[in-house]
C-alpha positions as CSV (number, residue, x, y, z in Angstrom):
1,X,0.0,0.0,0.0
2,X,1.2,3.6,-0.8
3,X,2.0,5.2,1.7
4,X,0.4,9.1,1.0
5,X,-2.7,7.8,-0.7
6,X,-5.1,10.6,-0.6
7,X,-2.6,13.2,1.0
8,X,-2.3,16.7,0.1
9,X,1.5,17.9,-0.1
10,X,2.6,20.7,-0.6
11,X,6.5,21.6,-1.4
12,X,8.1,24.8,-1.9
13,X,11.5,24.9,-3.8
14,X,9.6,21.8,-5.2
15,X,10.7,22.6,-9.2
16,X,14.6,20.9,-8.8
17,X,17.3,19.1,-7.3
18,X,16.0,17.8,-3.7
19,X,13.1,19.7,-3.9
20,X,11.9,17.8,-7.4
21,X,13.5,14.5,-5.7
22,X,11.1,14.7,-3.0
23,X,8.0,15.8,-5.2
24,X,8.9,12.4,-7.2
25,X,9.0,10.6,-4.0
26,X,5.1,11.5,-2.6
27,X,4.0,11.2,-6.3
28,X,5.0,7.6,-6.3
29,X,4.0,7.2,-3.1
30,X,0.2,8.3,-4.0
31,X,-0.1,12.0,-2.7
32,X,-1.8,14.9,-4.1
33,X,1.7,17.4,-4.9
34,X,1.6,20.9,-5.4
35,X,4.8,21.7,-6.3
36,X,5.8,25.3,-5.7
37,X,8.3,27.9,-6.7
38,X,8.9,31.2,-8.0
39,X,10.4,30.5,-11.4
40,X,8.4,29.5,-14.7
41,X,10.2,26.0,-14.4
42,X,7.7,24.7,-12.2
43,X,5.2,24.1,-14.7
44,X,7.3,21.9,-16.6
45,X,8.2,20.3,-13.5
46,X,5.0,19.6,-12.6
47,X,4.2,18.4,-16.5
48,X,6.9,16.3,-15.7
49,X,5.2,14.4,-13.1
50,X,1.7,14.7,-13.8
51,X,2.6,13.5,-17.5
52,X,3.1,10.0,-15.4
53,X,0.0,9.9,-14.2
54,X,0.3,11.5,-10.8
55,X,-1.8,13.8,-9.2
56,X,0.4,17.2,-9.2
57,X,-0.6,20.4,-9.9
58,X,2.6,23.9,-10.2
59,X,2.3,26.9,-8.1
60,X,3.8,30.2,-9.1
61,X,5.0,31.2,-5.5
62,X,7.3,33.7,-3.3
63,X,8.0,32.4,0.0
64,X,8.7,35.9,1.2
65,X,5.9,37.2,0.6
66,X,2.8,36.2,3.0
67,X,-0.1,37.4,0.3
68,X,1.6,34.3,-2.2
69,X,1.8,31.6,0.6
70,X,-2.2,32.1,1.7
71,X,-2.6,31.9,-2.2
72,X,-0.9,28.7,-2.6
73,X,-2.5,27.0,0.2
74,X,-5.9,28.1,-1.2
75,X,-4.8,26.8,-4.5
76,X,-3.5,23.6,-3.0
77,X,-7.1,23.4,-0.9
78,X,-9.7,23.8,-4.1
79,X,-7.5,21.5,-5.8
80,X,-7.5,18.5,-3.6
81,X,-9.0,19.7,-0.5
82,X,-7.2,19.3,3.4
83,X,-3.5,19.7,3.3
84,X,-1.9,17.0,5.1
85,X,1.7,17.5,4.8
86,X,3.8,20.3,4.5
87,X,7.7,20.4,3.1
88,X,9.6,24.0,3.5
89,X,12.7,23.7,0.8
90,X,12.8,27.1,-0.9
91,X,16.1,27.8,-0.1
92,X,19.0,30.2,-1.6
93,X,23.1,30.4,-1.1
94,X,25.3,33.0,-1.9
95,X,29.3,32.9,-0.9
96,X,31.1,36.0,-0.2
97,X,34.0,36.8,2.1
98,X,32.4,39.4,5.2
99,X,33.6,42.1,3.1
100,X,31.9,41.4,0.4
101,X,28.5,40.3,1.7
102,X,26.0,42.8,0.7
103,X,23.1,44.0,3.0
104,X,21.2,42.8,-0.1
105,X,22.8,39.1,0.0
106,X,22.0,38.9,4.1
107,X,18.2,39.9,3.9
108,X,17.4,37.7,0.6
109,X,19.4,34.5,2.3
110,X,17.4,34.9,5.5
111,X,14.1,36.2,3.5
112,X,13.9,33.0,1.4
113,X,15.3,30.2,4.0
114,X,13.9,31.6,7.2
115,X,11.5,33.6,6.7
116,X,9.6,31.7,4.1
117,X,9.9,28.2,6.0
118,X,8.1,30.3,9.0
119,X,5.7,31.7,6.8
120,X,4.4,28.5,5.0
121,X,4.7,26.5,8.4
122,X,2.5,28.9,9.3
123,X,-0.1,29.1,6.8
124,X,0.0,25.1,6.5
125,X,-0.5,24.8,10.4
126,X,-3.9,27.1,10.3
127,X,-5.2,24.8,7.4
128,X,-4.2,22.0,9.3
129,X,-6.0,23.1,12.3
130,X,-9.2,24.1,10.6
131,X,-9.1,20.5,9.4
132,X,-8.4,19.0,12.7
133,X,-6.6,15.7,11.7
134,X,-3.2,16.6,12.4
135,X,-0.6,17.0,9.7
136,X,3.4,16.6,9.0
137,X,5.6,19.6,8.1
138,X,9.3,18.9,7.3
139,X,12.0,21.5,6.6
140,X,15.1,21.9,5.2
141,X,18.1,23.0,6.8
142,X,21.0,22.3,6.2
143,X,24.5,20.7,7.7
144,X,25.2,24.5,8.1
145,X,22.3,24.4,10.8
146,X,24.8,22.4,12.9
147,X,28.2,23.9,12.0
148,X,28.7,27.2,9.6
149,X,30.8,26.9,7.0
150,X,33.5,29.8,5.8
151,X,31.8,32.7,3.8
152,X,28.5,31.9,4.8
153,X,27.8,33.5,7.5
154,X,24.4,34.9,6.1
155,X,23.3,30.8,4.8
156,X,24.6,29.1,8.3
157,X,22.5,32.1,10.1
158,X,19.3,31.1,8.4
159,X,19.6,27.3,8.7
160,X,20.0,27.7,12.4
161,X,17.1,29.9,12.6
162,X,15.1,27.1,10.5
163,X,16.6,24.2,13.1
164,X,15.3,26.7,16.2
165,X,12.1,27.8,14.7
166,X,11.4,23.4,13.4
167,X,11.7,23.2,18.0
168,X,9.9,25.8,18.7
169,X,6.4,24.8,16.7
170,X,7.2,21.1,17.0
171,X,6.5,22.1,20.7
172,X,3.4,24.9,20.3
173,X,1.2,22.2,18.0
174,X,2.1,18.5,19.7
175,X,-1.0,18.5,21.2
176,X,-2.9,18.9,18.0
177,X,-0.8,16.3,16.3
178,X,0.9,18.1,13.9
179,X,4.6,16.6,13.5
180,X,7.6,19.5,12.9
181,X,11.0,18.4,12.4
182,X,14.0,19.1,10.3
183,X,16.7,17.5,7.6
184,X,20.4,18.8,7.3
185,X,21.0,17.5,4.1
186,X,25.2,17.3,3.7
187,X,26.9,17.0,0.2
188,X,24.4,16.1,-2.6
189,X,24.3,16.1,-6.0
190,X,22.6,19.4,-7.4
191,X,23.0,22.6,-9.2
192,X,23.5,24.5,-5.6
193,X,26.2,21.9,-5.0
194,X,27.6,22.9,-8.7
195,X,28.0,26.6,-7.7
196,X,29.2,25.6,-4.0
197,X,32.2,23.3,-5.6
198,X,32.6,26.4,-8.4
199,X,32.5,29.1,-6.1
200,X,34.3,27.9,-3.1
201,X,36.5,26.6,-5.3
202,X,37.9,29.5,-6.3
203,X,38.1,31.1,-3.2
204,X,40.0,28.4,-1.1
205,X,42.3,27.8,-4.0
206,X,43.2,26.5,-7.6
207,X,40.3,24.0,-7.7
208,X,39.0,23.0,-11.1
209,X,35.5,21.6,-12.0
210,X,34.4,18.9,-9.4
211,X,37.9,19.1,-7.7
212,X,36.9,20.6,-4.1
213,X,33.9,18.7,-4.1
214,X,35.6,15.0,-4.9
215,X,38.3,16.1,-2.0
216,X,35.5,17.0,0.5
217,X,33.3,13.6,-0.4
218,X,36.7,12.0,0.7
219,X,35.9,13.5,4.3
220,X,32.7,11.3,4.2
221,X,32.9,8.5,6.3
222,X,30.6,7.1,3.4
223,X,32.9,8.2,0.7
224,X,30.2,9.7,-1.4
225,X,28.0,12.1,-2.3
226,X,24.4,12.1,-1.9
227,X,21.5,12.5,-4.4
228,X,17.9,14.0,-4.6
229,X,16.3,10.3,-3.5
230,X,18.8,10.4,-0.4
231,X,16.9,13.4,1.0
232,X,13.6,12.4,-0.2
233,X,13.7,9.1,1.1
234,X,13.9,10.7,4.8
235,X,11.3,13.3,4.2
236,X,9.0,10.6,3.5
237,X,9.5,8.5,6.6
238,X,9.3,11.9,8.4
239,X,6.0,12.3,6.7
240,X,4.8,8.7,7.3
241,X,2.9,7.7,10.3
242,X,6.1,5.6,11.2
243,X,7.2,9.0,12.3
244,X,4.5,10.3,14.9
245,X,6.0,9.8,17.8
246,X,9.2,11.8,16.4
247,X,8.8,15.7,16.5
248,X,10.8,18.6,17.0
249,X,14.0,16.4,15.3
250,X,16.5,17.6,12.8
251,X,17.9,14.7,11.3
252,X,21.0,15.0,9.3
253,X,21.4,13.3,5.8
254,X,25.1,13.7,4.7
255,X,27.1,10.1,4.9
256,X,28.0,10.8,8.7
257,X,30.1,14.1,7.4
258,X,28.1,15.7,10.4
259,X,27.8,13.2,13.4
260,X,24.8,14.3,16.6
């Protein structure tokens, strides 16, 4: 039996990478996805998957902005009714020496990664309520919610925020059996992970394409990097009802790079 059969999801940053991974994940799985993001891609994303024969719908969406998250919930509601399970990935990176980070930089990073995970959190737990049956929200953080990285300051800032703010409602809705917890996914296979090998490359020395990246996987107790289906794999069990007696929990995903 699938697992989500006759859920509602609903997953921001859902158009790529681990977002997409995990969008694939609840589709197989039989859930009602509604992937969201703010670039055109998501349509074809969603084509993607609904061109299978899964039940997923886009949504043009701007996690900082409050008016666009009430908007995507309604959408996600008329189109397949109570939302059962929520999954905050919109997230952004930008690497800059101190100098160099721009005021700019600092309140788009927190904007997008903090911010917007509060701000759908919260518009999935009042749909949730209004429901009353409970629900799962999982968000990403990040291995930088556990230890910041160098030239970061601005991304490690707003993964913490997203580990303190996953305690702090996993706490406030127990009662009404709504499940918050977190992943800190480590090294994995994506575009973001492209321009963290590229960028930090060339800031911490002569790397070419790949090179950083292959030297850092070699820090890995597992020796290897991860991939979407890693992360999405998780999310799911943190989703599932094998999960409600977990809450409050950010679980890291990285090959043991990060042991807690």
């Amino acid at each position: 039996m699938k697992r989500f059969e006759g859920k509602t999801t609903v997953i921001t940053g859902g158009n790529k990478g681990i977002g997409f991974a995990i969008a694939t994940k609840f589709a197989e799985e039989g859930a009602n996805v509604v992937i969201a993001s703010f670039e055109d891609q998501v349509k074809e994303a969603a084509a993607e998957l609904s061109g299978k024969g899964y039940n997923v719908i886009p949504a043009l969406c701007d996690v900082t902005k409050p008016e666009e998250i009430v908007k995507l919930y309604d959408a996600a509601e008329e189109a397949f009714g109570e939302i059962n399970i929520g999954i905050q990935n919109a997230g952004v990176i930008y690497i800059s020496k101190i100098e160099d980070v721009s005021y700019e930089e600092w309140t788009k990073t927190l904007a997008v990664n903090t911010t917007g995970c509060f701000l759908a959190c919260q518009e999935a737990i009042k749909r949730m309520r209004k429901h009353g049956k409970g629900g799962k929200l999982v968000n990403t953080a990040s291995g930088q919610a556990r230890e910041g990285f160098i030239y970061t300051p601005h991304y490690a800032a707003s993964k913490f925020g997203v580990m303190g703010l996953t305690q702090s409602l996993a706490k406030e809705v127990a009662l009404e059996k709504i499940n918050v917890n977190a992943i800190c996914p480590g090294i994995i296979k994506t575009d973001m992970w492209d321009y963290n090998d590229r960028v930090w490359g060339s800031m911490l020395g002569e790397y070419g394409p790949g090179e950083l990246m292959a030297e850092w996987v070699q820090g890995i107790p597992m020796q290897y990097a991860g991939e979407g289906k890693d992360i999405a794999n998780a999310v799911a069990f943190l989703a599932s009802e094998d999960a409600s007696y977990i809450t409050g929990q950010t679980i890291n995903i990285d090959g043991g790079l990060i042991m807690s």
